[in-house]
N, C-alpha and C positions, 0 to 999 in steps of 0.2 A: 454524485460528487460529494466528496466530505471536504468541509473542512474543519482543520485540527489547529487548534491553538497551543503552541507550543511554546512553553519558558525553560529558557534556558540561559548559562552564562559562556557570554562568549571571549574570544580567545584574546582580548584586552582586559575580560574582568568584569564588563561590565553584563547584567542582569538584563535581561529582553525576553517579551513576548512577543511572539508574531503572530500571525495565520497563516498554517500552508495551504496547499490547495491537494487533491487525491482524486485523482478518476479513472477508471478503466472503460472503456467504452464498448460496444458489441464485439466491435471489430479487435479489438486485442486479445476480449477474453477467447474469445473463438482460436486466436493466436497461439495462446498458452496453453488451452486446452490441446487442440491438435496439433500442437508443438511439442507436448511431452508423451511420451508412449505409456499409453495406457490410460491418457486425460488427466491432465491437470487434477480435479476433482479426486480418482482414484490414487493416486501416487501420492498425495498429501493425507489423506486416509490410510494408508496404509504407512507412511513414514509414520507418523504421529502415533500409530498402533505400534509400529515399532521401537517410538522411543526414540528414533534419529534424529538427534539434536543438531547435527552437523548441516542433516538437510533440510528441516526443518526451519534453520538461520539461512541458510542458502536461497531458499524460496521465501522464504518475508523478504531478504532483503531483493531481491528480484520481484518482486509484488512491489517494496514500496514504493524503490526508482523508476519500476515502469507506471507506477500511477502517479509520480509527481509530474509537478508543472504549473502554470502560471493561468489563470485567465486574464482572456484581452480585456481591457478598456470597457469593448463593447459588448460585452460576454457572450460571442457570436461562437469564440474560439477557446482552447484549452489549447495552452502550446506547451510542448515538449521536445524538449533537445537532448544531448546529449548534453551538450555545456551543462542546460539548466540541471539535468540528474547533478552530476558531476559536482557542481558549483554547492547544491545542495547538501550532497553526501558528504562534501567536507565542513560543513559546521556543525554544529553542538546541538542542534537541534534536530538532527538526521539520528545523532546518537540517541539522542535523548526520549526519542520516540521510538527506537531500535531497541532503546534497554526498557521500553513500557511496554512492546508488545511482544516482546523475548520472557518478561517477568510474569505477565499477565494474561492465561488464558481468553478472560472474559472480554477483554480492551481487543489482543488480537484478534479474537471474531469479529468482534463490531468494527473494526478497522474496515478488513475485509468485505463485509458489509456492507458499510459506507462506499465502499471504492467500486463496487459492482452494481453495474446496471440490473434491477430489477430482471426485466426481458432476458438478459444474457445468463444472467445466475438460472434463471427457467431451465434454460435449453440446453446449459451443461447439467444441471441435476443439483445446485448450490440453492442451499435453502438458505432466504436474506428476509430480514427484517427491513424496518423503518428505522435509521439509524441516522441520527445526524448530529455533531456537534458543533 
């Protein structure tokens, strides 16, 4: 799980940091992987060698809504809805972490990183680090 401390100014003006929350779990990466032809893993290798910037924003942005979300109370749970994506991607702070790791190589990886279960980065072939902010 990452979480990311985000500042940003919201749509009164006023100046906020929060913390969000990011996690991808065994069970989705596997989703993604065998959800996209040719794996997850290869098709972002080979976009990124190609330069496709189109799809390149197309899948962060799909990486990062499917890994937001909230933990419970009792940190038994990580929820994820649609509302909550939704609710998310329209503040300034969806943006604002959209144009840090659109801008930034090194940030996107550790993102990524962050959001990926150890075990499940294994078994699709995703080499991760110790990444946490």
């Amino acid at each position: 799980m990452l979480k990311k401390n985000i500042k940003y100014v919201d749509y009164d003006g006023n100046e906020r940091t929060e913390d969000f929350y990011f996690n991808l779990n065994k069970a989705e990466v596997i989703e993604l992987q065998l959800g996209t032809v040719g794996g997850l893993t290869k098709t972002l290798e080979k976009i990124v060698q190609e330069k496709d910037t189109s799809r390149i924003i197309e899948y962060f942005k799909t990486i990062i809504l499917k890994a937001y979300g909230e933990k419970s109370a009792d940190g038994r749970r990580f929820i994820k809805s649609q509302e909550l994506r939704d609710a998310f991607e329209q503040t300034e702070a969806y943006s604002e972490l959209f144009m840090e790791l659109a801008r930034d190589a090194k940030m996107a990886a550790e993102f990524i990183n962050g959001v990926l279960p150890k075990e499940a980065a294994d078994a699709i072939g995703v080499e991760t680090t110790d990444v946490n902010s």
